[in-house]
Structure formats: structure tokens, C-alpha cells
N, C-alpha and C positions, 0 to 999 in steps of 0.2 A: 480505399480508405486513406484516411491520413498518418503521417507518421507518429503524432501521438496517438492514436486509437490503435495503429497497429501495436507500437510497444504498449498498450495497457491492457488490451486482450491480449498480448503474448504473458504478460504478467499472471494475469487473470489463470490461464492454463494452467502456468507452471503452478501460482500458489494450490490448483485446486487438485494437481498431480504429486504434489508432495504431503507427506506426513510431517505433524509439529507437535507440539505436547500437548495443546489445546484442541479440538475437532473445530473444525469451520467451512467454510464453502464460499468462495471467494465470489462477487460479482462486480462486473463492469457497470458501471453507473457514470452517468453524464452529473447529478445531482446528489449527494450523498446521501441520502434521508431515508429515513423510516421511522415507521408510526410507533409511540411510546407504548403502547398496552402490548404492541406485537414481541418489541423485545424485555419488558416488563415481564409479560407473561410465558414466555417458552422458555427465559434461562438461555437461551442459543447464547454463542458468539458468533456476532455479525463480521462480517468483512466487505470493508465496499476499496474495489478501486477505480481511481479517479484521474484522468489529466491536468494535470493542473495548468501546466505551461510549458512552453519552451522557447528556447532561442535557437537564428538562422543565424549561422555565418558564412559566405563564403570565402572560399579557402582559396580557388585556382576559376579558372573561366568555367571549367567542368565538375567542379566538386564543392555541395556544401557542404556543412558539418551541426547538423542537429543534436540539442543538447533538453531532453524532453523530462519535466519535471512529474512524477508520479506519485500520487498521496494513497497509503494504503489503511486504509482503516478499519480499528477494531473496535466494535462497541459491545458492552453486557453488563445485563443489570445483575450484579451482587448484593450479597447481604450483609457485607461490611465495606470497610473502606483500604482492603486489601489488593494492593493490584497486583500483585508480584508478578502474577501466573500471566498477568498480559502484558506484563515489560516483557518476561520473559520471550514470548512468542511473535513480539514484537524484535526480539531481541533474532531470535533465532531466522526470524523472517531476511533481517538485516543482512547477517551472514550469509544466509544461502543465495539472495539476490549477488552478492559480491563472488559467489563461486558456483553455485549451479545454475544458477539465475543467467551469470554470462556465458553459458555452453548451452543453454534454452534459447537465450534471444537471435542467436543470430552473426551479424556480421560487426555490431555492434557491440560495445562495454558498458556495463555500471559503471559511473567515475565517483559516484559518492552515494548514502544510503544516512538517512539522519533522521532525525526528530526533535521537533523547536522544543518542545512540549512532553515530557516522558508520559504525562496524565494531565487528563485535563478536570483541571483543580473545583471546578463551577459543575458539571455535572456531576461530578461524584458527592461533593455537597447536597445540590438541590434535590437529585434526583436517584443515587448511587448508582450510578452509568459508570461505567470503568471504560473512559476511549482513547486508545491510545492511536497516535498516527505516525505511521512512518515516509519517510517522502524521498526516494531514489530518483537519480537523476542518470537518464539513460544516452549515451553519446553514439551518433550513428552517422554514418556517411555517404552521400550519395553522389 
């Protein structure tokens, strides 16, 4: 496998081995998508995580240093235009990747853990979808 698919199923594990204040079940997904009746109609909160990108640098003849961009998303359809509860778990998501996140991945660190976006303003409008996404960026060395 590659080094972002490894860090994004090592993510995948950890989110699906940890407790949050929200229930979810974290999946790896090359596509982020799902069908609107499926989360319309069960109320779930979805979780997809995603590769986004990364960069190669090398550092010495023998060593690069990968810097692998990972999107974590949460989607669910509400019945207001309340998102609290999924900053929040977004929130909490953020923190753990910076401290048990980096005792799960490896040999590697989280360098950063952010979101453009706290909500995304157009879904929750059109459709009341509450998605928030978080995007860690995972630095590793080879």
C-alpha cells in the first residue's frame, strides 16, 4: 500500500476504536459519497475518511519526509439548523488525532489538524445535512 492509504486506514482504526459524544463508524473511502435517502432516512452520523494529498520531500540521499493530507468527514441529516454536536465531535476528533492519534500511527506525527470550513453552509440550507470536515496532516519518514 501506499503511504497515504496506510495513514488513512491507520486513522480509519483508531477513529473506529475510540469513543466520542457522537456514535459513528468511521470508513475508508477513495470517493466520499453517499446516497441522500440512505442518510436522510437512518438519522446515522456518517464518517468517511479520505486521502486527500500529500507532499515528497527529500531530506538526505536515504531519507524522505512525507507530509500526507487527510479529510475526515462527518455527515447527518438534522431537523434543525443546529450543528453544535458535530463541531463538537469534530472538535474532539481534532484533539485526539494530536495526542492519541500520534501514539496509534506509528513512527510518524500529526503536524497540524484544521478545518476550512466549521459547516458547510449550502448543505445545511438546501438539504439540512450538518458536514463538517476535518483535514490532519500526517508527517512521516522514510
Amino acid at each position: 500500500m501506499s503511504i497515504p492509504e496506510d495513514v488513512g486506514r491507520a486513522i480509519t482504526s483508531w477513529l473506529n476504536a475510540e469513543t466520542f459524544s457522537l456514535p459513528f463508524t468511521a470508513v475508508y473511502k477513495y470517493i466520499p459519497e453517499y446516497e441522500y435517502d440512505d442518510i436522510a432516512t437512518t438519522g446515522d452520523l456518517y464518517c468517511s475518511v479520505v486521502p486527500r494529498d500529500w507532499d515528497m520531500e527529500q531530506l538526505t540521499r536515504n531519507k524522505l519526509q512525507y507530509d500526507v493530507n487527510i479529510d475526515i468527514g462527518f455527515i447527518q441529516k438534522i431537523p434543525d439548523d443546529d450543528v453544535s454536536f458535530h463541531i463538537d465531535v469534530a472538535e474532539e476528533v481534532s484533539k485526539g488525532l494530536q495526542t492519541d492519534g500520534n501514539r496509534a500511527m506509528g513512527p510518524g506525527r500529526f503536524i497540524s489538524v484544521s478545518s476550512q470550513n466549521i459547516y458547510d453552509v449550502e448543505n445545511l440550507r438546501r438539504a439540512r445535512m450538518a458536514l463538517v470536515v476535518v483535514t490532519g496532516t500526517y508527517r512521516a519518514w522514510l
